[in-house]
Backbone as a printed PyTorch tensor [residue, N CA C, xyz], in Angstrom:
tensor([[[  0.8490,  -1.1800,   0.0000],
         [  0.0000,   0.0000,   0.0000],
         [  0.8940,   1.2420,   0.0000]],

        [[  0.5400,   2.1200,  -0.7020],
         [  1.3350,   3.7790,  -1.2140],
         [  0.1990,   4.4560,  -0.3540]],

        [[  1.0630,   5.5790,   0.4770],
         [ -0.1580,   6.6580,   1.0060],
         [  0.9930,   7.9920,   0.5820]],

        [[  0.4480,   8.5890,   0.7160],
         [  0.6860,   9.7230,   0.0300],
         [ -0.4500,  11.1440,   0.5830]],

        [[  0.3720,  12.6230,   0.1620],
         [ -0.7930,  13.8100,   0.1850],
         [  0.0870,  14.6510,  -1.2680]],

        [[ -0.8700,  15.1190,  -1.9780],
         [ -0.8120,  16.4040,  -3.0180],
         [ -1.7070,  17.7440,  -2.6420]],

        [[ -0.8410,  18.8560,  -3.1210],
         [ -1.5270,  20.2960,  -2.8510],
         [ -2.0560,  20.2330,  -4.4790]],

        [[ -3.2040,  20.8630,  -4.2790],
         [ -3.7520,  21.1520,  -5.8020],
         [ -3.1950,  22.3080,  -6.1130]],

        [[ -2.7620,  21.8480,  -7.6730],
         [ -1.5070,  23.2210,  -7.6830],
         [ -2.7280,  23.7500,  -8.6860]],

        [[ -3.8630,  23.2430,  -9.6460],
         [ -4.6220,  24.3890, -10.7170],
         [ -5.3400,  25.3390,  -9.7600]],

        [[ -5.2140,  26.6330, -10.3890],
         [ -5.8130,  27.7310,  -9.6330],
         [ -7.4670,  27.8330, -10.0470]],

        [[ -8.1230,  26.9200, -10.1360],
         [ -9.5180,  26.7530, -10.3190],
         [ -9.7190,  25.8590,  -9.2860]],

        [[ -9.1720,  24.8830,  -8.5350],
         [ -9.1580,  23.6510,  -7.6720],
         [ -9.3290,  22.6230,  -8.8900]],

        [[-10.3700,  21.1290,  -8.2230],
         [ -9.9630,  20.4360,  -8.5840],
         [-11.7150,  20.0930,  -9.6620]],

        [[-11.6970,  20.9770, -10.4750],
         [-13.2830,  21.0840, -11.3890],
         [-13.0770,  19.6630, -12.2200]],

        [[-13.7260,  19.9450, -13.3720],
         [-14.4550,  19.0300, -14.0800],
         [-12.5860,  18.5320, -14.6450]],

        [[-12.1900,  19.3690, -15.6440],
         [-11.2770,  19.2540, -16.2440],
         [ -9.9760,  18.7090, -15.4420]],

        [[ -9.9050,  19.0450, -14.4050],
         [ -8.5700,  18.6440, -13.4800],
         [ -8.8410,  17.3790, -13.1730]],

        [[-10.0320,  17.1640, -12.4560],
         [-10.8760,  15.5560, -12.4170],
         [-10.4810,  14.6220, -13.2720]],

        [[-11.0420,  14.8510, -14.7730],
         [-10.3420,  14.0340, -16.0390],
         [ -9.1380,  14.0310, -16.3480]],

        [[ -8.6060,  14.6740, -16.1150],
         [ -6.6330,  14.3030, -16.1640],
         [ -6.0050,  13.3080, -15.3320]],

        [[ -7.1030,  13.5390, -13.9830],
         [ -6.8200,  12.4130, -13.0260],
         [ -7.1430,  11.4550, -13.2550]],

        [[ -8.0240,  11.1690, -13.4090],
         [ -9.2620,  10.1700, -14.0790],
         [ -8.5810,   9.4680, -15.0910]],

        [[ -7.7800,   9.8520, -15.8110],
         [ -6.6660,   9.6460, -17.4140],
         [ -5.6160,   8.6970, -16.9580]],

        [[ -5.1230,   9.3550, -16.0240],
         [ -3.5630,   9.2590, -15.4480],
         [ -3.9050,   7.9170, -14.2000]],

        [[ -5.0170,   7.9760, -13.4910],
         [ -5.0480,   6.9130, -12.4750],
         [ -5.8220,   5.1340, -13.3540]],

        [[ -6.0310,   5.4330, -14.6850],
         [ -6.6320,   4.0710, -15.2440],
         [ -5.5290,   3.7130, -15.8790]],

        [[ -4.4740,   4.3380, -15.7720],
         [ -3.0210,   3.5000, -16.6370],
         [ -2.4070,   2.4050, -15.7080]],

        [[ -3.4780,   2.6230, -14.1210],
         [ -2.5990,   1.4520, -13.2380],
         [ -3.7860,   0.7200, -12.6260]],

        [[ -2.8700,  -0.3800, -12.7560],
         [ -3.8870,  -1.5000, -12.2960],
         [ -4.6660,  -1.6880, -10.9550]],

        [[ -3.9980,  -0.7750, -10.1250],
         [ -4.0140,  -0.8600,  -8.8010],
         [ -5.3560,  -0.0240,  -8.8120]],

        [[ -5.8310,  -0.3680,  -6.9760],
         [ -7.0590,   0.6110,  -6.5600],
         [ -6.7110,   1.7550,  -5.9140]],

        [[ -6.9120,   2.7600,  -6.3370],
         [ -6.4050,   3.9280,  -5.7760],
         [ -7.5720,   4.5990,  -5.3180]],

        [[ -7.7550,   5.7660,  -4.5640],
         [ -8.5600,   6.2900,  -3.6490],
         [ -8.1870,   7.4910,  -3.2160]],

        [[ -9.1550,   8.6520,  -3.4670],
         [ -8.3680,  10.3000,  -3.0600],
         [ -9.5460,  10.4640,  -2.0470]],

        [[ -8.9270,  11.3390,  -0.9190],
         [ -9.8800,  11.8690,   0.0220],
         [ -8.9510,  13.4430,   0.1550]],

        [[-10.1320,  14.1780,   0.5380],
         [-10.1920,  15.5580,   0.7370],
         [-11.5080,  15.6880,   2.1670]],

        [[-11.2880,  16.1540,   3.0530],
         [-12.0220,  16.9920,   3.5200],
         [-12.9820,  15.6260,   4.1720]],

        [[-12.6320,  14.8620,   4.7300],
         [-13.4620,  13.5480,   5.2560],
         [-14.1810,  13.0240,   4.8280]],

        [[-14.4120,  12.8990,   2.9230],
         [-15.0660,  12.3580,   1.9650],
         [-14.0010,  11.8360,   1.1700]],

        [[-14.1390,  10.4270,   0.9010],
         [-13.1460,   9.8950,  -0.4710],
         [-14.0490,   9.0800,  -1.6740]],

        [[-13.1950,   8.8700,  -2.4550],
         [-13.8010,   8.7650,  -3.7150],
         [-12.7280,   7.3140,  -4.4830]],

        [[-13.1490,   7.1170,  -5.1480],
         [-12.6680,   6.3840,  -6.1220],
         [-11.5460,   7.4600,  -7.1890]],

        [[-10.1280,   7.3400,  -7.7710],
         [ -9.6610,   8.3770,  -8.4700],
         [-10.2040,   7.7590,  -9.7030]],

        [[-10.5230,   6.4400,  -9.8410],
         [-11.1700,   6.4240, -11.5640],
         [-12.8160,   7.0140, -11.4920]],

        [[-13.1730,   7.7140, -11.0340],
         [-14.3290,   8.5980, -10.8300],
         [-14.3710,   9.7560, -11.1990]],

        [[-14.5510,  10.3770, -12.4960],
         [-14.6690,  12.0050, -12.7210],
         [-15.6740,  13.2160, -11.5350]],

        [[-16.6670,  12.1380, -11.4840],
         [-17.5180,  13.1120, -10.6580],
         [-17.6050,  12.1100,  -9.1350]],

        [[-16.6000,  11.4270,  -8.8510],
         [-16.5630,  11.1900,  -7.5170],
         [-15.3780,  12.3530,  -7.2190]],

        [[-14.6450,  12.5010,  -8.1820],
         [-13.4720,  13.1750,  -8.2940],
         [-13.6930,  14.7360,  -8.0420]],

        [[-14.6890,  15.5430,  -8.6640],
         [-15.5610,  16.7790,  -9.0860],
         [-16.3780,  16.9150,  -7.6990]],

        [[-16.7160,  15.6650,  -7.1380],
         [-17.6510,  15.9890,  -5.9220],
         [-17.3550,  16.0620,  -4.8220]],

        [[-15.6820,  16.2280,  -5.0300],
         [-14.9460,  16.8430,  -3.5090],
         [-14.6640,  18.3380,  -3.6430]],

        [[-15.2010,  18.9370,  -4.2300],
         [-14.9450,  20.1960,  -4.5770],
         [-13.9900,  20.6800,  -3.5740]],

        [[-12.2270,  20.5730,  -3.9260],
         [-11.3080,  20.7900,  -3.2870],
         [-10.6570,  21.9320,  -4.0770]],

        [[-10.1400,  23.0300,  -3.0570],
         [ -9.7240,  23.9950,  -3.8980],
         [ -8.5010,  24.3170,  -4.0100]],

        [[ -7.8810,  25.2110,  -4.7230],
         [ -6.7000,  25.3750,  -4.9490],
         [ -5.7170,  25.6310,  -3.6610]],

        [[ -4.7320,  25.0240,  -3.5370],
         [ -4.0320,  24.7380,  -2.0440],
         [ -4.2550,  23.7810,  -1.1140]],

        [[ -5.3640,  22.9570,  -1.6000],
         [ -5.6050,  22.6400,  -0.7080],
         [ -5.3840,  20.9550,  -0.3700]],

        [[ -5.3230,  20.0500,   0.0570],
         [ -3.9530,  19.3550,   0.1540],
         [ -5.3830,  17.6790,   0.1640]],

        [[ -4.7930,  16.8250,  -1.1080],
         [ -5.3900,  15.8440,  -1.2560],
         [ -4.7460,  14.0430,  -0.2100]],

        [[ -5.0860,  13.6440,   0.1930],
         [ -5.0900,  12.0710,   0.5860],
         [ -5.1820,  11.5420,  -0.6410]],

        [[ -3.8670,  10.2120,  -0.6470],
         [ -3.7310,   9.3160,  -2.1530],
         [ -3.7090,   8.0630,  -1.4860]],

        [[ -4.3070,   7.3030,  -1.5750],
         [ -4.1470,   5.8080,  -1.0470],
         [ -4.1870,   5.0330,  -2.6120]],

        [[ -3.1730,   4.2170,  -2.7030],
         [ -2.9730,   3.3390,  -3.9970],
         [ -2.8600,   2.0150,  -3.0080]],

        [[ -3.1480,   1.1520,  -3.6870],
         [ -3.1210,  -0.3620,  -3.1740],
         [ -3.2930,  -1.1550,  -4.3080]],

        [[ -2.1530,  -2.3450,  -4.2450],
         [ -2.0040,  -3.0660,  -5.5210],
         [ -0.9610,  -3.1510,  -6.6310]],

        [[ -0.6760,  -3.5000,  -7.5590],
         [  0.3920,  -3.6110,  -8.5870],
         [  0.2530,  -2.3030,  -8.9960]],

        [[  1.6460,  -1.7300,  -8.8070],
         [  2.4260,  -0.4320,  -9.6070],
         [  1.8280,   0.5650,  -8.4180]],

        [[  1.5720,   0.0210,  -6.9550],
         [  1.0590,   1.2760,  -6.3230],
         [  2.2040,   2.4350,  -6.1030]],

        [[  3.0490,   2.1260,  -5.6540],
         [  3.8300,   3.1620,  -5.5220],
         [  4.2230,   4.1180,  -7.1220]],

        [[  4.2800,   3.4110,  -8.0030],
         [  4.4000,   4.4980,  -9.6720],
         [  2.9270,   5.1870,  -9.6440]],

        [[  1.8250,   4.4250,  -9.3310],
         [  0.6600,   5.5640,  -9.2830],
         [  0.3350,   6.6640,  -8.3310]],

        [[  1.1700,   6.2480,  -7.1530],
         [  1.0540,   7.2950,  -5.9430],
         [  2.1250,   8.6560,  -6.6590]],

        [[  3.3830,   8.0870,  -6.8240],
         [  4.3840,   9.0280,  -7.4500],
         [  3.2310,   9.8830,  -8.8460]],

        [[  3.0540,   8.8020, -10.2080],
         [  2.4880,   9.9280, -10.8760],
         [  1.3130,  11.0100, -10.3920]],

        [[  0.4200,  10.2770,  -9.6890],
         [ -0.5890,  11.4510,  -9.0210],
         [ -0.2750,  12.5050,  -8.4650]],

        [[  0.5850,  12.4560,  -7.6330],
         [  1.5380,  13.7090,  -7.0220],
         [  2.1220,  14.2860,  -7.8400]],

        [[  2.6880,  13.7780,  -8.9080],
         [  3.4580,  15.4560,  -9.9950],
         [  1.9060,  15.9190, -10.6100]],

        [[  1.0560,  15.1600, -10.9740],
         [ -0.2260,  15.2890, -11.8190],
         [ -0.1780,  16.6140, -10.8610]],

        [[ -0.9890,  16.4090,  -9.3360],
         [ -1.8250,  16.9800,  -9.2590],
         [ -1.2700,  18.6970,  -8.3280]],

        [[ -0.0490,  18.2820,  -7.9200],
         [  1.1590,  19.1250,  -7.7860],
         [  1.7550,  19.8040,  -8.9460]],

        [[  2.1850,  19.7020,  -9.9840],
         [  2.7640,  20.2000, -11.3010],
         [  2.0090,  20.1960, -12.2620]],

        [[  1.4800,  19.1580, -12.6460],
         [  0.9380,  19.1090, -13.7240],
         [ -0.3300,  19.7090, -14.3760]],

        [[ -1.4470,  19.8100, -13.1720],
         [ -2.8450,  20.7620, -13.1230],
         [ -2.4000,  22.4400, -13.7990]],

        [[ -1.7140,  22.8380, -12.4180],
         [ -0.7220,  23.9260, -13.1810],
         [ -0.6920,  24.5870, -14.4520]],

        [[  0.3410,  23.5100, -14.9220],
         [  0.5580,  23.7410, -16.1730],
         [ -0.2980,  23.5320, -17.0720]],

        [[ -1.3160,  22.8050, -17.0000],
         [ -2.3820,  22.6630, -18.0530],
         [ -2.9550,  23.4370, -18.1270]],

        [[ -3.0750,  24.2660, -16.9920],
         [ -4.4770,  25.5730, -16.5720],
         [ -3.4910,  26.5740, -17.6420]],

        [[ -2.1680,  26.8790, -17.9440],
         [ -1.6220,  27.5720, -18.4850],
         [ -1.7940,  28.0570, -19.9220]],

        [[ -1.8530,  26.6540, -20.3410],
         [ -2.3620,  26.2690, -21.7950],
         [ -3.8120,  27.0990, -22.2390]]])
């Protein structure tokens, strides 16, 4: 089991669009992964379990991965949702 925390780095938090990047990035692993915010968690292959933590910018996510490649999915989620939101919002 991978545990892990990420700050949401997009300056919108974590909407529809930041959701689906996650959503993208957490079905490349086989493992069960799981984000909590705010004493609600979700499934990360969930767009709108994902959307229905309405977590905002700064504000600091729970990653639980469990299973094959957990630790590469804990690592990619954390640049995702640390760096990578970011930069997409840039675009």
């Amino acid at each position: 089991m991978a545990l892990g925390t990420a700050k949401i780095s997009d300056p919108v938090g974590l909407h529809l669009r930041a959701a689906s990047a996650i959503v993208k990035l957490a079905k490349r692993f086989p493992c069960d992964i799981r984000i909590s915010y705010d004493g609600l968690q979700t499934n990360a292959k969930s767009i709108l379990g994902l959307a229905s933590l309405v977590a905002r910018h700064g504000e600091t996510l729970e990653i639980h991965a469990e299973g094959e490649q957990d630790e590469a999915a804990l690592a990619a989620l954390v640049a995702l949702i640390e760096v990578g939101l970011a930069e997409d919002s840039r675009s």
